[in-house]
KOLMILO-21557 format. One record per residue (C-alpha): residue in three letters; x, y, z. Coordinates in steps of 0.2 Angstrom, whole numbers, padded with zeros to 4 digits, always signed. Example, Ala and Ser with C-alpha at 12.3 -4.5 7.8 and 13.67 -1.06 7.14 Angstrom:
BEGIN
ALA+0062-0022+0039;SER+0068-0005+0036;
END
This chain:
BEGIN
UNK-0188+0017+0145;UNK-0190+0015+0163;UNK-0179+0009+0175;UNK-0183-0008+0182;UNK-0189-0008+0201;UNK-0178-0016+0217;UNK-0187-0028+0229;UNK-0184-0020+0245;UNK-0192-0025+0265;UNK-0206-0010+0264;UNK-0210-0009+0246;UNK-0228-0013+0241;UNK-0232-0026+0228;UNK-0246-0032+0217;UNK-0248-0052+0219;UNK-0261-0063+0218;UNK-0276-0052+0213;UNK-0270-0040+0228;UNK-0258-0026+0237;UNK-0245-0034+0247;UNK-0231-0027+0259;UNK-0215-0034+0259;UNK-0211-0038+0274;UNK-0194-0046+0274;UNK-0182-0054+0260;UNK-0172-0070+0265;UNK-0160-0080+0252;UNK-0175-0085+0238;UNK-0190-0082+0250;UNK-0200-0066+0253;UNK-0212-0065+0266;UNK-0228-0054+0262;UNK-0243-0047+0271;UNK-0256-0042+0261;UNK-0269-0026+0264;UNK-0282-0036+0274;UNK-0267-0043+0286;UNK-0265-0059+0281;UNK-0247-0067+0280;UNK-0238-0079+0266;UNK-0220-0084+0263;UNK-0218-0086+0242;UNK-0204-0093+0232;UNK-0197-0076+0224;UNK-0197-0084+0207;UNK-0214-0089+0208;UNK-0218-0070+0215;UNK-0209-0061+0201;UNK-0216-0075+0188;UNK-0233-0072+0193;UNK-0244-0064+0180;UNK-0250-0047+0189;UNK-0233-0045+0197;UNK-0228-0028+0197;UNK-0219-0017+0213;UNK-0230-0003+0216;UNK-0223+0006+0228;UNK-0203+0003+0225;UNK-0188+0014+0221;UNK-0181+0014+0204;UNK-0164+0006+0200;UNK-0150+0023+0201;UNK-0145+0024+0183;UNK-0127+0022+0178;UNK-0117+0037+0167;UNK-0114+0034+0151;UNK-0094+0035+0151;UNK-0092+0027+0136;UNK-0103+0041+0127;UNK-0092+0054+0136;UNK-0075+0049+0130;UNK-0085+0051+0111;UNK-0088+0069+0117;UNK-0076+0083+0108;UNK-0066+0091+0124;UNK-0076+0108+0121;UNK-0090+0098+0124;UNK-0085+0089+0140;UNK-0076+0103+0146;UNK-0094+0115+0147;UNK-0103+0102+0155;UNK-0090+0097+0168;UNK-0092+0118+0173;UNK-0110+0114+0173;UNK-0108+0103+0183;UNK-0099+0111+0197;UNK-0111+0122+0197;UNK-0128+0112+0201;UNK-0118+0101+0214;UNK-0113+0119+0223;UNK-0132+0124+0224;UNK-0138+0107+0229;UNK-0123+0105+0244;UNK-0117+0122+0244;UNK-0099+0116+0238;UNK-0091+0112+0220;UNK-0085+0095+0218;UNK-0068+0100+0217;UNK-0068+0108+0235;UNK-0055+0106+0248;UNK-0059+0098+0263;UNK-0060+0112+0275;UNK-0070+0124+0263;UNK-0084+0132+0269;UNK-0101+0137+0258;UNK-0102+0155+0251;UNK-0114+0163+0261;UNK-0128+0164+0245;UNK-0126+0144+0243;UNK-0125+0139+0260;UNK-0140+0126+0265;UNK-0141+0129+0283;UNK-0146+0146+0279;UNK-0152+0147+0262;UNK-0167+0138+0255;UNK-0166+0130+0238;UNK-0176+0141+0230;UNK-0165+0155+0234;UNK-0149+0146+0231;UNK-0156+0142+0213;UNK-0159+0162+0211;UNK-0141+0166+0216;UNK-0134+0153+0205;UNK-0146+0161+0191;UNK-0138+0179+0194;UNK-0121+0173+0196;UNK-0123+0166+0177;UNK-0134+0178+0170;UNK-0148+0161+0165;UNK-0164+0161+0171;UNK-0169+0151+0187;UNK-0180+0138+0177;UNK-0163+0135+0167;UNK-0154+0129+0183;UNK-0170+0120+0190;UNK-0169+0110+0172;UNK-0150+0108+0174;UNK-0152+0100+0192;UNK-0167+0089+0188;UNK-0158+0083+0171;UNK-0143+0078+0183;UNK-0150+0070+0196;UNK-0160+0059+0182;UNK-0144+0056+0170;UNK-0128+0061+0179;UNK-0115+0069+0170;UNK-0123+0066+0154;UNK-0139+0076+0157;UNK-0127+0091+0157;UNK-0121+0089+0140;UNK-0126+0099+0126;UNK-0138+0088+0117;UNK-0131+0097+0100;UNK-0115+0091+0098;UNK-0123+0073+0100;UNK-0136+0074+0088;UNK-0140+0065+0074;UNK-0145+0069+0058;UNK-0150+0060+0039;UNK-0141+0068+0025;UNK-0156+0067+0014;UNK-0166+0078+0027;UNK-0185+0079+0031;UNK-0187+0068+0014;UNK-0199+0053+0013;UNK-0190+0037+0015;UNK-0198+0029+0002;UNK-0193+0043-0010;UNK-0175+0040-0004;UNK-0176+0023-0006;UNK-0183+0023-0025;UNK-0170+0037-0028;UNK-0155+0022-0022;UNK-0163+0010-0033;UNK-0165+0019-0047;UNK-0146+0025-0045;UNK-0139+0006-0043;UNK-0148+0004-0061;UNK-0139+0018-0069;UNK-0124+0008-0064;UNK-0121-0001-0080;UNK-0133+0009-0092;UNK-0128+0022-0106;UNK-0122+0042-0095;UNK-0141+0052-0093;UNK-0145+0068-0086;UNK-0152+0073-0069;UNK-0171+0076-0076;UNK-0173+0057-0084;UNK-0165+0050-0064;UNK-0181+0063-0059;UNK-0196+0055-0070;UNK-0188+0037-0068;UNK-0190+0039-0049;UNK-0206+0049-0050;UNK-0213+0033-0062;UNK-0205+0020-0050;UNK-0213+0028-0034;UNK-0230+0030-0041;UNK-0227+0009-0048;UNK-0223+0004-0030;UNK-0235+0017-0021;UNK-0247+0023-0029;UNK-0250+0040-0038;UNK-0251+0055-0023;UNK-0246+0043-0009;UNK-0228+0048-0005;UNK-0224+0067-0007;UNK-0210+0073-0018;UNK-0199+0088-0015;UNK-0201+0104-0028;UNK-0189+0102-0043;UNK-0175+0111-0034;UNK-0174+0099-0016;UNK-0177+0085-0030;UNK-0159+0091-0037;UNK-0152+0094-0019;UNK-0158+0077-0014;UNK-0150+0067-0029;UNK-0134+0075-0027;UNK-0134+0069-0012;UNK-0137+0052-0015;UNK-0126+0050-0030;UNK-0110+0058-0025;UNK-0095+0047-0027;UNK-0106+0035-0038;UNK-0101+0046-0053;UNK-0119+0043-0061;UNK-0118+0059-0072;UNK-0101+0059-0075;UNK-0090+0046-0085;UNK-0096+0026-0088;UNK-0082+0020-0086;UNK-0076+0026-0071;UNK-0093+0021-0064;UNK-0093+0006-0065;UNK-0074+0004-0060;UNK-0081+0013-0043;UNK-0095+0002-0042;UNK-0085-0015-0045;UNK-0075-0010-0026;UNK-0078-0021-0012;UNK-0087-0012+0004;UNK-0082-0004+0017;UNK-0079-0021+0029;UNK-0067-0028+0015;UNK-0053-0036+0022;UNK-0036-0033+0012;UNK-0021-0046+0009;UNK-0014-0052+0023;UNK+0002-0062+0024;UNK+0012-0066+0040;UNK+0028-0073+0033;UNK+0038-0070+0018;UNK+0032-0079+0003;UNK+0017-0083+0010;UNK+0010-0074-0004;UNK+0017-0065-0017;UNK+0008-0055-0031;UNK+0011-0052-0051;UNK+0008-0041-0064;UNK+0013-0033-0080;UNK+0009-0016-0087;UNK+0016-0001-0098;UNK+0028+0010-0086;UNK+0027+0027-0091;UNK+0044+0028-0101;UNK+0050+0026-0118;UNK+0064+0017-0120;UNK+0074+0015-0137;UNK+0073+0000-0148;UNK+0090-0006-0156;UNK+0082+0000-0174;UNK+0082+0017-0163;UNK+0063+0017-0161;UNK+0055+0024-0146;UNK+0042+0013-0138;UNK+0033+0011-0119;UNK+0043-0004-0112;UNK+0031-0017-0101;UNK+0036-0020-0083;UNK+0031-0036-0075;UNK+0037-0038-0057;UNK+0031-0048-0041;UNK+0031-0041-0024;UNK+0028-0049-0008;UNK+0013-0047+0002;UNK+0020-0050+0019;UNK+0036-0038+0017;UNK+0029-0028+0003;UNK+0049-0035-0006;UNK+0049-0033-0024;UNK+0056-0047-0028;UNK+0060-0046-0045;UNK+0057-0034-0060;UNK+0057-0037-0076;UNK+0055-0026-0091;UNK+0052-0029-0112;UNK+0046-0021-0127;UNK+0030-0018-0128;UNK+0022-0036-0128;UNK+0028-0046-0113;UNK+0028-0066-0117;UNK+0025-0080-0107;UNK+0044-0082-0105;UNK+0045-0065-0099;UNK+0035-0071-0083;UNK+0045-0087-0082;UNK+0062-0077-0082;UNK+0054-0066-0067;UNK+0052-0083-0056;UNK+0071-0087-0061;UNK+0075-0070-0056;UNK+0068-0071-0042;UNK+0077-0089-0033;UNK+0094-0080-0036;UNK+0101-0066-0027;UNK+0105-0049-0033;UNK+0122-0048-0035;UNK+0131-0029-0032;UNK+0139-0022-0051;UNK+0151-0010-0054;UNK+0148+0008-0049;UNK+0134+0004-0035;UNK+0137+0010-0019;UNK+0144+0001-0004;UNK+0126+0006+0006;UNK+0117-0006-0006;UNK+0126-0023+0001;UNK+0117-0034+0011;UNK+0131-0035+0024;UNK+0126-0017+0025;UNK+0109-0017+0027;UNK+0096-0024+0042;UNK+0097-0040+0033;UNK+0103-0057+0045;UNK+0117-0057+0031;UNK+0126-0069+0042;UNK+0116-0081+0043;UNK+0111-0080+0023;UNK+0127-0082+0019;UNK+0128-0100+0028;UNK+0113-0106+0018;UNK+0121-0098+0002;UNK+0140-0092+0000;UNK+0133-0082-0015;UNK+0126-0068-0002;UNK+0144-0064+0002;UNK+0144-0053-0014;UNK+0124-0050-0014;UNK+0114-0032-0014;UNK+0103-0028-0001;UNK+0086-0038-0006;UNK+0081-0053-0001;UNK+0078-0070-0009;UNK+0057-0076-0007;UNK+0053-0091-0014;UNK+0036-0091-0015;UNK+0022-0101-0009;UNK+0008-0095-0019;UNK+0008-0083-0034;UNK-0008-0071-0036;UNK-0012-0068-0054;UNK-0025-0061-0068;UNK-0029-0067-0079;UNK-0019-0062-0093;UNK-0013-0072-0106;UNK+0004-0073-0102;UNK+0002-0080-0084;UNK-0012-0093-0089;UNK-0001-0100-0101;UNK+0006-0115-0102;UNK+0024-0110-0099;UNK+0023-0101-0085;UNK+0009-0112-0076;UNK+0022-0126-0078;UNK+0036-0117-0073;UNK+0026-0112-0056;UNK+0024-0133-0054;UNK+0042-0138-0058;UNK+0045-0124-0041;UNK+0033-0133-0032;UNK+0021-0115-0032;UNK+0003-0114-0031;UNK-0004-0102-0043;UNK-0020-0093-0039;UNK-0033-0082-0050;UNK-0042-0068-0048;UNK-0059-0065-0050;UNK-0062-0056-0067;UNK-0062-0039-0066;UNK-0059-0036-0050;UNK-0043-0028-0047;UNK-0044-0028-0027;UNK-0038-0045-0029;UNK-0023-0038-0031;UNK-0022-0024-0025;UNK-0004-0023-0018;UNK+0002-0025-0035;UNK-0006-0011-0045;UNK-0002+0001-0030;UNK+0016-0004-0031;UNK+0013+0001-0048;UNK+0009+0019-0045;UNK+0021+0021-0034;UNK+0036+0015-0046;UNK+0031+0028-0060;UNK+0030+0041-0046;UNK+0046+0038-0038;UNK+0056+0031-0052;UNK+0047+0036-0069;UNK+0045+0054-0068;UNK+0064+0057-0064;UNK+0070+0047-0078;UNK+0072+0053-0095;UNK+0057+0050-0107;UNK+0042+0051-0096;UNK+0027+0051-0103;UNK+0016+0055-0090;UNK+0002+0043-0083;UNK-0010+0049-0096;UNK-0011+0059-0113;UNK-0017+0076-0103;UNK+0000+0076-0095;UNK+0012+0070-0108;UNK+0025+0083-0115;UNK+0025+0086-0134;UNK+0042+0078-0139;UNK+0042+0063-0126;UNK+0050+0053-0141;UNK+0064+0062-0145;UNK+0068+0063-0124;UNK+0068+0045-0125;UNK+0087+0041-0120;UNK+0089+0022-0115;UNK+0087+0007-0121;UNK+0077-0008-0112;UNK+0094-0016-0104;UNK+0098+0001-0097;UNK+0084+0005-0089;UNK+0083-0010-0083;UNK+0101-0009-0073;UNK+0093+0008-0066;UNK+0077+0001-0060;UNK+0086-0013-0051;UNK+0097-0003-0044;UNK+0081+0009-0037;UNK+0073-0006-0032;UNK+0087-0008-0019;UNK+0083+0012-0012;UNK+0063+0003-0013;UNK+0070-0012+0000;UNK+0078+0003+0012;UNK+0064+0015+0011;UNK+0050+0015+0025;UNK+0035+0009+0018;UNK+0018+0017+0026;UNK+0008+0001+0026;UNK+0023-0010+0035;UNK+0022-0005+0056;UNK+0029-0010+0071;UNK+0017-0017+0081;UNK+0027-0010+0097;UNK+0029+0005+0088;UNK+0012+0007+0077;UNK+0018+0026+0070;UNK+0035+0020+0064;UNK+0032+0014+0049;UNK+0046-0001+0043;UNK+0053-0002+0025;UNK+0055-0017+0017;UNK+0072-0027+0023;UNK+0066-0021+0042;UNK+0050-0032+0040;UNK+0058-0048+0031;UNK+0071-0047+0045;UNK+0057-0046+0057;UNK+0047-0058+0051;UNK+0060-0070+0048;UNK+0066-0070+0063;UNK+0047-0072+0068;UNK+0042-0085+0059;UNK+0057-0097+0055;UNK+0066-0099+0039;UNK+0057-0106+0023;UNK+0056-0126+0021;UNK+0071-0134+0013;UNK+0072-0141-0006;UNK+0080-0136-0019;UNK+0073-0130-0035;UNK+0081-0128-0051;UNK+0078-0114-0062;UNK+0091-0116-0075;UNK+0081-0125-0089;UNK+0076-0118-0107;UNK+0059-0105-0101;UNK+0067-0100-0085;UNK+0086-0095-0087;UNK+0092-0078-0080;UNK+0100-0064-0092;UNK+0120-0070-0092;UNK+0126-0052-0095;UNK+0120-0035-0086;UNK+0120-0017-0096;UNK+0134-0006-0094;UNK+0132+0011-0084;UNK+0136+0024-0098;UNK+0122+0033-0105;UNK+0125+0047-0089;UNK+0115+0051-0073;UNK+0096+0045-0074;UNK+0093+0062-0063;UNK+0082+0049-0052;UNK+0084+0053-0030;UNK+0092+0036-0022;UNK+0099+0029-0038;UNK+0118+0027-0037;UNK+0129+0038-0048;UNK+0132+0032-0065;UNK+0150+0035-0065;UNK+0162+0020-0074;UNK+0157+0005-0082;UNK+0157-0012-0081;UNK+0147-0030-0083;UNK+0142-0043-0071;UNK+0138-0060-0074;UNK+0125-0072-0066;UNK+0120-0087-0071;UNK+0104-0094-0060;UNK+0108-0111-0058;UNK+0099-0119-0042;UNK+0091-0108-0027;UNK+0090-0118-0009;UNK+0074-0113+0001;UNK+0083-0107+0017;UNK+0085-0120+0030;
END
């Protein structure tokens, strides 16, 4: 595009069916004398707005260098074109930009005695290019600056579908989006369905196809990620993700928003008939904190009061049982303990996670948490219960990662693994099988305290953005942020929401999992959940 044209005193214009001069410019008025010698003073609005108006004879508005384009530019890049640089401005002046003040030209590039033409040939020997190469650097930077130096290679843009037509690429999307939800094909039916859809929208012979081999090329191409040949299942799960602009759960404060789920953990654990079977693991975690706040485990079948229990569990602190280490108190840990323990004297004996109430609760729709039990249970605590959308699973996102990461941090160490799928199971999983469901449970609330002190990579500091924060640094952080919770009381101590009375003893040996506490002695705790404060 061309640069626009300054109005300057001396330029020539076209106005009014004719040339004019410009004789002078004062505030909004230009005065003007036209070919024949005549004199006018116009409004320059009404100049510029005239329908012929066009400055003939003016010079072109200098054109600014893209910096923002040269900070994109790899340092290789910037770095040649800088060189380049030095060296056109050292022909045109006879000094690099860099010079000091009191350099003098070298002879061969000196313009009081050297013509440009012949300090374009030295240049040309001294880089072993072609003059016409140094004449095209020069004319490229005086036109573009900086930018005219750069190699135009690394800024290139290309399709990844090549020289194809782009309304052969665009059948080949559609006809891929339509293979979305339809029974696994092979690459040469996607071929005559695209062929039959162009010919449909086109017209037989209007748009050229590829040979058979660029045909594949260009499909496999389009389809990767998209799993169109591969398994149905798994595309339509890739298929059912949000965009690229999709915005993830965002909390500011603690309880803001917390998540549940329940699923089979990757364990067997030992029925009192001496059975093995998968136990369920229903937890909540917080969205602001990434807290588990609570975690629940059963038999294969979780119920309704299952879920219920996990909000009891959740209004009560956790309290420190025999053989836990001393690092896992709260007076220990980055916790405000002081100031908990005002609110609540049971903190004085508490482990190192926090009590959230929540605010709202994100759930699926599963049976046990759209049942009347828990939904009521969620009223009596004053919680708003929210649903996902069916069969979207980004809803909750947070939740199912948390998932992943308890049967790869926790699961695999402990006896009985099964592996996350039937390819990586052992063959005698059942006779590994060493706890029962209250046992495991003591274990996986004692990892869950190592969880609260572990650095978690999606919890930052926004002073310090590559530290990453575990979960007791951001609640304390927040909290001190964004105020305590409101204050009421709730009690949890009814018939669907009372707390176990009696924790497991530590004596079936060590759970070989890293951060658990030693197994050594033994010993029960009691805690009975009666009535939880909001923090005031």
């Amino acid at each position: 595009m061309a640069a626009l044209a300054v109005l300057r005193p001396g330029d020539w214009v076209r106005f009014d069916g004719g040339e004019h001069k410009v004789l002078a410019v004062a505030g909004t008025s230009v005065r003007l004398r036209s070919a024949a010698g005549s004199h006018s003073v116009v409004l320059a609005s009404y100049l510029m707005a005239a329908p012929d108006f066009a400055v003939t004879g003016g010079e072109p508005v200098p054109e600014v260098e893209p910096f923002g384009l040269l900070d994109s530019l790899p340092e290789v890049v910037l770095a040649a074109a800088r060189e380049w640089e030095r060296h056109v401005v050292e022909v045109q002046v006879g000094l690099p930009p860099d010079a000091a003040p009191d350099a003098v030209p070298r002879p061969q590039y000196d313009p009081a005695t050297r013509i440009l033409a012949a300090r374009e040939q030295a240049k040309a020997a001294e880089l072993g290019v072609s003059a016409r190469t140094i004449q095209s650097r020069r004319a490229r930077y005086a036109r573009q600056g900086l930018w005219g130096l750069v190699d135009q290679r690394a800024v290139r843009t290309w399709e990844a579908t090549g020289r194809a037509d782009a309304r052969l690429v665009a059948a080949i999307r559609e006809v891929l989006d339509a293979e979305t939800h339809a029974s696994t094909g092979t690459r040469s039916r996607l071929i005559r369905r695209v062929v039959k859809a162009v010919e449909a929208t086109h017209g037989p012979g209007v748009v050229p196809l590829p040979s058979r081999n660029t045909f594949y090329k260009l499909i496999e191409t389009l389809s990767a990620g998209r799993h169109t040949f591969g398994s149905a299942v798994t595309r339509r799960q890739a298929a059912n993700r949000p965009d690229g602009p999709f915005t993830p759960t965002f909390a500011a404060r603690p309880g803001e928003q917390v998540q549940i789920d329940s699923t089979p953990i990757d364990v067997m654990v030992l029925l009192e008939s001496g059975m093995p079977v998968r136990a369920d693991l229903t937890l909540a975690i917080d969205v602001a904190t990434r807290t588990i706040t609570a975690a629940v485990l059963r038999p294969t079948g979780t119920k309704a009061v299952d879920a219920a229990l996990l909000l009891a569990r959740m209004m009560v602190p956790e309290p420190m049982r025999p053989g836990w280490a001393a690092a896992l108190r709260m007076s220990a840990s980055r916790l405000p303990h002081a100031r908990l323990l005002d609110v609540d004297v049971r903190m004085e004996l508490a482990a190192a996670r926090p009590v959230i109430v929540p605010d709202t609760i994100v759930i699926d729709n599963g049976r046990v948490f759209v049942s009347d039990t828990f939904t009521r249970a969620c009223a009596r605590l004053g919680i708003s219960v929210q649903n996902c959308r069916p069969r979207t699973p980004t809803d909750k996102g947070i939740v199912e990662a948390t998932f992943d990461a308890i049967n790869t941090l926790f699961c695999q160490h402990v006896a009985g693994n099964t592996g996350s799928n039937a390819q990586l199971r052992g063959n005698r999983v059942s006779a590994e099988a060493a706890w029962t469901v209250p046992d495991l449970q003591d274990l996986l609330d004692a990892w869950l305290l190592v969880w609260q002190q572990r650095p978690h990579d999606a919890l930052r500091d926004p002073y310090f953005p590559r530290r990453a924060m575990s979960p007791n640094d951001k609640y304390a952080a927040l909290v001190a942020a964004a105020g305590w919770p409101g204050g009421r009381s709730t009690t949890t101590a009814s018939a669907s929401t009372t707390a176990p009375t009696t924790a497991p003893d530590w004596g079936h040996g060590d759970a070989s999992t890293p951060g658990t506490p030693p197994s050594e002695g033994s010993g029960r705790s009691t805690t009975t959940p009666t009535t939880c404060a909001r923090c005031t």
